[in-house]
NUFIKE-261908 format. One line per field, with one value per residue (C-alpha): residue number from 1; residue in one letter; chain; x, y, z. Coordinates in Angstrom, 1 decimal. Each point is the difference from the previous one (the first is absolute). Example, Ala and Ser with C-alpha at 12.3 -4.5 7.8 and 13.67 -1.06 7.14 Angstrom:
2
num 1 2 $
residuo A S $
cadena A A $
x 12.3 1.4 $
y -4.5 3.4 $
z 7.8 -0.7 $
END
This chain:
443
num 1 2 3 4 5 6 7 8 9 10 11 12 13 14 15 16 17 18 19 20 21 22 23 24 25 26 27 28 29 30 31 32 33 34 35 36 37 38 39 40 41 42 43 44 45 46 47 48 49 50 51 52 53 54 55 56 57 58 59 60 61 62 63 64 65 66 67 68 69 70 71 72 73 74 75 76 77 78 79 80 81 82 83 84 85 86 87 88 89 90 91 92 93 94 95 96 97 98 99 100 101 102 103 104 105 106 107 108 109 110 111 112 113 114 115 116 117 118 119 120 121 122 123 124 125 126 127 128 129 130 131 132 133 134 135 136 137 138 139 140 141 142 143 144 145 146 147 148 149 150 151 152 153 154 155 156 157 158 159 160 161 162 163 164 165 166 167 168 169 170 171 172 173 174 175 176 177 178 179 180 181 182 183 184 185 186 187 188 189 190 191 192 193 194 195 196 197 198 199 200 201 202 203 204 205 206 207 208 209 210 211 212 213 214 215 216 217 218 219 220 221 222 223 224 225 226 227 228 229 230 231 232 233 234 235 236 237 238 239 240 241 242 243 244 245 246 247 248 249 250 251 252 253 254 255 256 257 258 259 260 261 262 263 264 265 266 267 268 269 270 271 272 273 274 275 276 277 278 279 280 281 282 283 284 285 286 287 288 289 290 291 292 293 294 295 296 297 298 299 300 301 302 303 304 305 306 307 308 309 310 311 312 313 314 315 316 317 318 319 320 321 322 323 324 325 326 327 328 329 330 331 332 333 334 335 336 337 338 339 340 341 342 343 344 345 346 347 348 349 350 351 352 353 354 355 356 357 358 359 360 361 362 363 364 365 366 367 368 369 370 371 372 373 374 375 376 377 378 379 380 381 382 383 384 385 386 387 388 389 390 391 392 393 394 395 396 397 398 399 400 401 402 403 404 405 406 407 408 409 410 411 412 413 414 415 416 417 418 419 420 421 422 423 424 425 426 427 428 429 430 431 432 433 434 435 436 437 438 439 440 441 442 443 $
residuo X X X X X X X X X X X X X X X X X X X X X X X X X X X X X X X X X X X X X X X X X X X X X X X X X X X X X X X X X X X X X X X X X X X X X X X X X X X X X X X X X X X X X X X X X X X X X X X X X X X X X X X X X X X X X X X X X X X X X X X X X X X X X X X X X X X X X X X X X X X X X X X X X X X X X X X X X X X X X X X X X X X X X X X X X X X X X X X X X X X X X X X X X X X X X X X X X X X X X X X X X X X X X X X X X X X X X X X X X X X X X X X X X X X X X X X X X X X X X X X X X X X X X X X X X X X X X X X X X X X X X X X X X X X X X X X X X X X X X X X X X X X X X X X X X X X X X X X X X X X X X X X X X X X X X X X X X X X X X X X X X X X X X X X X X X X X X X X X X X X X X X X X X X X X X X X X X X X X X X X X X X X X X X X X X X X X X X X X X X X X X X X X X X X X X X X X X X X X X X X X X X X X X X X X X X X X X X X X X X X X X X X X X X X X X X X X X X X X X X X X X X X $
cadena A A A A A A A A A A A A A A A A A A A A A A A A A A A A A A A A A A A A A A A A A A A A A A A A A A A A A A A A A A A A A A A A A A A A A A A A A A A A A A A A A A A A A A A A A A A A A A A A A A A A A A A A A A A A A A A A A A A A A A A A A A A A A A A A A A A A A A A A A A A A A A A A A A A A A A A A A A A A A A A A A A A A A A A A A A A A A A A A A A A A A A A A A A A A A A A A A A A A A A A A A A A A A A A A A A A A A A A A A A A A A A A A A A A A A A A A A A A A A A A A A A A A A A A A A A A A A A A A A A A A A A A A A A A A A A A A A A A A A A A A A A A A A A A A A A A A A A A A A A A A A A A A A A A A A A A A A A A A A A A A A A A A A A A A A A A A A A A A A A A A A A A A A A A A A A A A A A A A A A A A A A A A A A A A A A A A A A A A A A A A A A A A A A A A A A A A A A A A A A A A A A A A A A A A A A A A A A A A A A A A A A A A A A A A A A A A A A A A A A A A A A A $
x 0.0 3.1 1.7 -3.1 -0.6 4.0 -0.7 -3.3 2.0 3.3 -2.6 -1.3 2.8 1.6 -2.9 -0.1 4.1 -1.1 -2.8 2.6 2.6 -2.3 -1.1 3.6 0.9 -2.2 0.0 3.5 -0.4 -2.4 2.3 2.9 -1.9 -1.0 3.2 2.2 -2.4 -1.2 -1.7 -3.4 0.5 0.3 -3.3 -2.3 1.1 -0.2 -3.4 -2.6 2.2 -0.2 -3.8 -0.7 1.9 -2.1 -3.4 0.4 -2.1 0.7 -2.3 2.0 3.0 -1.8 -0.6 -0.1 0.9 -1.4 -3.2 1.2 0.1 -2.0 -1.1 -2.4 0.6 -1.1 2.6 2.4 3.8 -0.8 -2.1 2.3 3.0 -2.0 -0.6 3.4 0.9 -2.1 0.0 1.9 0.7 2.4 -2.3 -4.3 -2.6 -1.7 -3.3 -2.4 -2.9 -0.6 0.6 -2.2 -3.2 -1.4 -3.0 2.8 -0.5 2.7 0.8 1.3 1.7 4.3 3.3 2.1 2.8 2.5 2.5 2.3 2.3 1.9 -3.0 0.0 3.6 0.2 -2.9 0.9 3.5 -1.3 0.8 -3.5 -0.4 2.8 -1.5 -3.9 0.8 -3.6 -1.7 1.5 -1.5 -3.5 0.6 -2.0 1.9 -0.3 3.0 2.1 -1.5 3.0 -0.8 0.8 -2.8 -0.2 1.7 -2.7 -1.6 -3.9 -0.1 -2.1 0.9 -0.1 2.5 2.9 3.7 1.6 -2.9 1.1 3.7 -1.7 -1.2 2.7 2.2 -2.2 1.0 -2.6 1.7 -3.3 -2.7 -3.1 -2.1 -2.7 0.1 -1.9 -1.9 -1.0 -2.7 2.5 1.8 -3.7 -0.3 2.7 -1.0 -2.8 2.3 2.4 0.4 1.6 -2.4 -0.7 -3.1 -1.0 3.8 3.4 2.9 4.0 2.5 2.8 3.0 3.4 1.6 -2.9 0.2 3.9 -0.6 -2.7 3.0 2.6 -2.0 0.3 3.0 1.3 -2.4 1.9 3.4 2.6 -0.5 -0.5 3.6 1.1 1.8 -1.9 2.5 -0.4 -4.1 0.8 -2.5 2.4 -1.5 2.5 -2.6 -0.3 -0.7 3.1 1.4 3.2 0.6 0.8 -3.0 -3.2 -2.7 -2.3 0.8 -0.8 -3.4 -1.4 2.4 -1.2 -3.4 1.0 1.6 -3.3 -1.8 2.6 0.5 3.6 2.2 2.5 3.5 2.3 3.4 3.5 1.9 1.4 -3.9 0.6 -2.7 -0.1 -3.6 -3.5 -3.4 -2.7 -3.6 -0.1 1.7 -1.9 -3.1 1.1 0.9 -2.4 -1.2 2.4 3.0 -1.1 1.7 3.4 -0.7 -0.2 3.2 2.3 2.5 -0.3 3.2 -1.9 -3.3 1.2 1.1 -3.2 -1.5 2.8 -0.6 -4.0 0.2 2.4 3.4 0.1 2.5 -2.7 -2.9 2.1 0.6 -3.8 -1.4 2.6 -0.5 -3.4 0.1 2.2 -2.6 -3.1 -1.5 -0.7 -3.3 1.3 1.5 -3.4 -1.9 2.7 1.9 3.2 -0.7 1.6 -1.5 0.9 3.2 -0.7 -0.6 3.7 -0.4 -3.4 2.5 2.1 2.8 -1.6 3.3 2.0 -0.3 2.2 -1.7 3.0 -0.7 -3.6 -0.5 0.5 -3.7 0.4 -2.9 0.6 -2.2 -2.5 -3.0 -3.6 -3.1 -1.8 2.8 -1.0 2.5 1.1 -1.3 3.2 -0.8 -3.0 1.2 3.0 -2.1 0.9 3.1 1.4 3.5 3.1 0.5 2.6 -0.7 -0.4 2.2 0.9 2.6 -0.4 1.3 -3.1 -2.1 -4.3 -1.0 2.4 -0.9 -3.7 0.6 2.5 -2.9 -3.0 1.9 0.5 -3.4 1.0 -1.0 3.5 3.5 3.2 2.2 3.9 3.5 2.7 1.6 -4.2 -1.0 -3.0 -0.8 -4.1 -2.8 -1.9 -3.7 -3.0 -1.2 2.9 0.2 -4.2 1.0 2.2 -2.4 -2.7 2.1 0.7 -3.9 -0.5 2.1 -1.9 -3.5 $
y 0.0 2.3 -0.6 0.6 3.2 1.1 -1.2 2.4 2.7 -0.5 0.2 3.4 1.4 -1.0 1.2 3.3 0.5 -1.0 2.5 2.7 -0.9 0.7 2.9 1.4 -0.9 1.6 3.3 -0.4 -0.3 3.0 2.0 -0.9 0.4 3.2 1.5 -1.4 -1.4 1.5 3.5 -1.8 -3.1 2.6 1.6 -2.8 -1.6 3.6 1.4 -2.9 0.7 4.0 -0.7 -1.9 2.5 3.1 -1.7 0.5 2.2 2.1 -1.8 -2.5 1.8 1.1 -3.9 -0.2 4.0 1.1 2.5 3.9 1.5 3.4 3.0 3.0 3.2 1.6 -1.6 1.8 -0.3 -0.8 -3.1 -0.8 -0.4 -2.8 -1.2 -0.6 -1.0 -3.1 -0.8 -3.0 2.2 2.7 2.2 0.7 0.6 3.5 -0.3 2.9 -1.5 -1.3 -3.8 -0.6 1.0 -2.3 2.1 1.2 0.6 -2.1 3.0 2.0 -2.4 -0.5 -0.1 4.0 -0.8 -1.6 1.1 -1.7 1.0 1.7 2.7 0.7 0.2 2.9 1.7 0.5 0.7 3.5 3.0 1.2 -3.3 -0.3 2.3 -1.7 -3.7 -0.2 1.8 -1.8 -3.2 1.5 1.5 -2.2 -2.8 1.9 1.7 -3.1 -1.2 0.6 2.9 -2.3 -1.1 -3.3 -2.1 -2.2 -1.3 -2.2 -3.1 -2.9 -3.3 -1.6 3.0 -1.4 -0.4 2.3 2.4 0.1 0.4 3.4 1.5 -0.4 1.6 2.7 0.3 -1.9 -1.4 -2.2 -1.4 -0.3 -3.3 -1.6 -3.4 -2.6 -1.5 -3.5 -1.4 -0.2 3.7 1.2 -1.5 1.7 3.3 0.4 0.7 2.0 4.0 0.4 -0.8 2.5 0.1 -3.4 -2.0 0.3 1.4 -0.7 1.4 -0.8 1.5 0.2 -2.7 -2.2 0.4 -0.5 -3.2 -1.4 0.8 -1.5 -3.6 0.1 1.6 -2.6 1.4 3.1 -1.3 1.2 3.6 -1.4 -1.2 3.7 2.3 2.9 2.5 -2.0 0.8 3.6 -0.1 1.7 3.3 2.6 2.1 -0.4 1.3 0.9 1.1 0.6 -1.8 2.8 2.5 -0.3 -2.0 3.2 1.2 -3.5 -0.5 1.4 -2.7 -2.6 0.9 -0.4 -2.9 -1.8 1.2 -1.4 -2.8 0.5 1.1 2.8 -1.1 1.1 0.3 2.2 2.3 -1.9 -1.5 -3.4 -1.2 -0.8 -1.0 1.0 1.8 -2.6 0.6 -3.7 -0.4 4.1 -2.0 -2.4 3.0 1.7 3.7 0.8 -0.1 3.6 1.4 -1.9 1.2 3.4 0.1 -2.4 0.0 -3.2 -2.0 0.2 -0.8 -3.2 -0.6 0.5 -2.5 -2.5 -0.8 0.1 3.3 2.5 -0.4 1.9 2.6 0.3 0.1 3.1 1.9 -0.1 1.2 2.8 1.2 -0.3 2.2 2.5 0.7 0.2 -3.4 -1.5 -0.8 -2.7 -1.0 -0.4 -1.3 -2.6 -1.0 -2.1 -3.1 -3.4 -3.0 -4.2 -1.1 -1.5 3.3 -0.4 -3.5 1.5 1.8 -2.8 1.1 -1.3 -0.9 -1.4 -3.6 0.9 -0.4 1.8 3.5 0.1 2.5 -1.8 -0.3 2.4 2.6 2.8 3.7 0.7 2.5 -1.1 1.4 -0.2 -3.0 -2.1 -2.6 1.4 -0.6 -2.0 -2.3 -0.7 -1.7 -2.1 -2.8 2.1 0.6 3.3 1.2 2.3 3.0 -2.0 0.6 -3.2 0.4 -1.6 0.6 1.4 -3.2 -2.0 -2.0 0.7 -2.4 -0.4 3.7 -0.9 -2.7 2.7 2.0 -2.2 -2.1 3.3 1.5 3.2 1.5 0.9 -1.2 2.8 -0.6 0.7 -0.1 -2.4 3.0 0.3 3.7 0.1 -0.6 -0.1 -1.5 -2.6 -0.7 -2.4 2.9 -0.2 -3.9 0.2 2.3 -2.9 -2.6 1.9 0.7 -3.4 -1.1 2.7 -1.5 -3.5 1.5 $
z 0.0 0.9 -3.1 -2.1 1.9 -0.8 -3.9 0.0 1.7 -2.5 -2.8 0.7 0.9 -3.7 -1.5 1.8 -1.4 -3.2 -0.2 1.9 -2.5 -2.9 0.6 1.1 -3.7 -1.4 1.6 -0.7 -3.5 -0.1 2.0 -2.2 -3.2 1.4 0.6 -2.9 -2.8 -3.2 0.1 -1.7 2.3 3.1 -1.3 -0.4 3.8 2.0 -1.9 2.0 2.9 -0.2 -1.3 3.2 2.0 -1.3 0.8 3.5 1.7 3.2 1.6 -0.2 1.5 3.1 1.2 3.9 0.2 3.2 -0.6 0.2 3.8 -1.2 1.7 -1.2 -1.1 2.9 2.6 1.8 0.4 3.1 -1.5 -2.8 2.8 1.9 -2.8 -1.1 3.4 -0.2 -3.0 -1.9 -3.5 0.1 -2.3 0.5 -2.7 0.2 -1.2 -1.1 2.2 3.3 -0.1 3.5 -2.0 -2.1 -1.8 -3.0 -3.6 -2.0 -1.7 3.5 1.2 -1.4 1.5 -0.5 1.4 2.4 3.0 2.4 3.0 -2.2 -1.0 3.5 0.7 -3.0 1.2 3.7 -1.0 -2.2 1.7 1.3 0.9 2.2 3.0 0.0 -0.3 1.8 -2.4 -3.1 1.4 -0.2 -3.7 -2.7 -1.5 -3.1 0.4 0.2 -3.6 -2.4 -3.4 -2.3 -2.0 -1.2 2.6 0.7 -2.6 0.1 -2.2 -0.5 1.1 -4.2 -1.2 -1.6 1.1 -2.8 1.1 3.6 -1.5 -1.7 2.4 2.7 -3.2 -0.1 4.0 2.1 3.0 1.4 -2.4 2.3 -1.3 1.7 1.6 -1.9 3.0 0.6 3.0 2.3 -0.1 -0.6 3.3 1.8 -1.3 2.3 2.7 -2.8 0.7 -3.7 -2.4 -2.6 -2.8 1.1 -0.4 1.6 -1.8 0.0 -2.5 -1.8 -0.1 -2.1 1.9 -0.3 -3.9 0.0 2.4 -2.5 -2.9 1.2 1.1 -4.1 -0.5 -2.3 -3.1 -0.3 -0.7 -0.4 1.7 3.2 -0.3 -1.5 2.3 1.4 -1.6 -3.3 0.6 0.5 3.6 1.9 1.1 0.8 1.2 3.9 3.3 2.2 3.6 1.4 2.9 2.1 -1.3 2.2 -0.8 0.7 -3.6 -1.4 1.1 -3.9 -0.9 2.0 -0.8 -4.1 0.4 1.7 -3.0 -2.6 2.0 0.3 2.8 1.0 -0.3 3.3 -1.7 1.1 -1.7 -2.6 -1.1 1.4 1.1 4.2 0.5 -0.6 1.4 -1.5 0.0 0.6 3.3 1.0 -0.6 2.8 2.2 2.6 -0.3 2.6 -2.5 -1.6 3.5 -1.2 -3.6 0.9 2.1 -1.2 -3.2 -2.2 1.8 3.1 -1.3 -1.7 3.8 1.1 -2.1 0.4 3.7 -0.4 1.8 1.4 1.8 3.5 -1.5 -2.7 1.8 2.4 -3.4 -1.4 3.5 0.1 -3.8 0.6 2.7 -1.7 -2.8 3.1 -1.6 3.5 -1.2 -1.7 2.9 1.8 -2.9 0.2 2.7 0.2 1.7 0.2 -2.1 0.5 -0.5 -2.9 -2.0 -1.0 -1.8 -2.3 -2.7 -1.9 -2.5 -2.9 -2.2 3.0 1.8 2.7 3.7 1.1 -2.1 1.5 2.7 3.6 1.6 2.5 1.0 -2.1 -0.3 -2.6 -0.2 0.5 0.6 3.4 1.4 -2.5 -2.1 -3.0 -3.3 -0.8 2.5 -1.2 -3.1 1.3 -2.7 -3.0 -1.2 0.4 -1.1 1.1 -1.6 -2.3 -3.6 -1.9 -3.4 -2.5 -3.5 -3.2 -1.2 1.7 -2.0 -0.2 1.9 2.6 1.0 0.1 1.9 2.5 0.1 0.5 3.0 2.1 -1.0 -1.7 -3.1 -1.1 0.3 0.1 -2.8 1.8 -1.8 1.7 2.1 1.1 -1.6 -1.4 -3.7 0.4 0.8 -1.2 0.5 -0.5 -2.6 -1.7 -0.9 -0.4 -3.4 -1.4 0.8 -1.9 -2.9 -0.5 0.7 -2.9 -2.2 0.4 0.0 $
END
């Protein structure tokens, strides 16, 4: 009986390598004949691939996304801050109607806009902000909601892939598209407090398209394999501190680089590039980091985000400047106070695997409001960088750049020569304009 049990089991298992081997040859011979057989050859493999590829709707992009955390129009700062706080996003939906109230014509109801931590950060750190940090938190959310048109964009759940690519080319950051509901999520939205017109909504951003591209990578061959210098993505436009200048003057820059999706580059004197001040890790940030913003020059501020809040000698020299331009009233609106130990373990250096470089998990300072953890500690689950920029060469291939970028969650990746000064930027944007060029040359 044993050996007939071993023969079975020997049986499948042979079967199961034949089928693996199989199928390993032949996507070996598509690859190869991809990559290195005749142009018409090439063309008749990739088009069913490319054709299958382009029938893909967004809905199908947004499987298992979570539904949008929203609030109304009408909310306050105040509101929107809570909000953040307990939320598992980094950024909330702004919607032109009050999502609580179910009597609303489909027409009223749509998503305008977005913020995050960092909205806030900006706006308390502008100068007649700075001496009413109480009154900013009862101004309308409104004034967090960025100029720029466009940036949110509504779509339906059956709009195609290259039409998502559009509009994020035309500069949508977020497509809003409703969730195609089944019994049992139309069960759980009874107890839902973000349902809008009738269905809930996520979105989809640039690094969920470029996720969804590169699970089929293999169809664009060989650019994926070209250099990004060889592509001509490098942007030599960026944003840019000295890391001695304070961060005071940067906060337009800050507030630019959110909207682009970028970051501000913290180099020295001779433009090599020492770190960075990412919307990404501000997002992570609590409201109380406007106080080091407005004090401290970039050097120090990369400090301050380092060790998940300030160092004693830091947190000495933002009360005393603080004091010096009669700001106090940040001082009350919010106080130093001492959070768990484990505060210094939350912020990870995202291209290191040294234990040893991580900050020792000893109680360290950091702002919060009303004695409460700060908003760092509240997402010790999520992974949230240093202020080291994440870089790669001009020599770099495609897709070993997306793959840079997608691992550490940024839409960008700084392009650095070998003695480290900058060359440029690279971003999501940038490869989504040589994907569609070569999805224009198949359609």
């Amino acid at each position: 009986m044993a050996s007939t049990v071993a023969e079975r089991g020997r049986i499948v298992w042979r079967m199961r390598l034949h089928s693996a081997f199989r199928t390993a040859l032949a996507c070996a011979i598509v690859n190869g004949t991809t990559l290195y057989g005749p142009e018409s050859l090439r063309t008749q493999i990739k088009f069913p691939a490319f054709s299958r590829l382009l029938s893909y709707e967004v809905a199908d992009l947004c499987l298992g996304k979570p539904p949008l955390a929203s609030l109304p129009v009408s909310a306050t700062v105040g509101d929107a801050l809570a909000a953040l706080k307990s939320c598992e996003d980094n950024f909330i939906s702004v919607w032109s109607c009050d999502h609580s109230k179910n009597n609303l014509n489909s027409n009223e109801c749509f998503c305008i806009g977005k913020i995050c931590m960092v909205d806030i950060i900006c706006y308390l750190c502008e100068e007649d902000n700075l001496f009413s940090p109480s009154l900013v938190l009862n101004s309308p959310v409104s004034v967090l909601l960025s100029k720029v048109k466009g940036l949110v964009r509504h779509v339906g759940p059956s709009s195609s892939l290259l039409e998502a690519i559009d509009l994020i080319l035309q500069g949508a950051q977020n497509l809003v598209v409703p969730i195609r509901s089944n019994s049992k999520r139309k069960q759980l939205q009874k107890s839902s407090s973000t349902i809008h017109n009738g269905c809930e909504f996520c979105w989809l951003t640039q690094e969920d398209v470029i996720r969804f591209l590169l699970s089929s990578i293999g169809l664009f061959s060989p650019i994926p394999t070209l250099s990004i210098d060889t592509l001509g993505i490098i942007s030599t436009e960026f944003l840019a501190i000295s890391y001695h200048s304070p961060v005071g003057a940067a906060v337009g820059a800050i507030s630019r680089s959110l909207v682009e999706q970028t970051s501000v580059a913290v180099v020295d004197d001779d433009g090599i590039l020492i770190g960075e001040i990412s919307p990404f890790i501000l997002t992570a940030c609590d409201e109380g980091v406007a106080a080091a913003i407005v004090t401290l020059s970039a050097g120090d501020l990369m400090a301050y985000i380092d060790c998940g809040g300030p160092p004693e000698e830091i947190s000495r020299v933002i009360k005393a400047r603080l004091k010096e331009r009669n700001l106090e009233k940040i001082l009350d609106q919010f106080i130093m106070t001492t959070s768990e130990p484990h505060i210094a373990t939350i912020v990870s250096n995202s291209s290191s695997s040294s234990d040893d470089e991580l900050p020792s998990p000893t109680t360290t300072t950091t702002f919060s409001r009303s004695g409460r953890y700060s908003r760092s500690s509240s997402y010790s689950a999520r992974m949230v960088r240093r202020a080291e920029a994440i870089v790669c060469r001009p020599g770099s291939s495609l897709v070993a750049v997306m793959v840079q970028a997608i691992a550490h969650r940024v839409n960008y990746v700084w392009v650095i020569e070998d003695d480290c000064s900058v060359v440029g930027i690279v971003t999501f944007y940038n490869m989504l304009e040589i994907f569609r060029q070569n999805l224009e040359s198949i359609v």
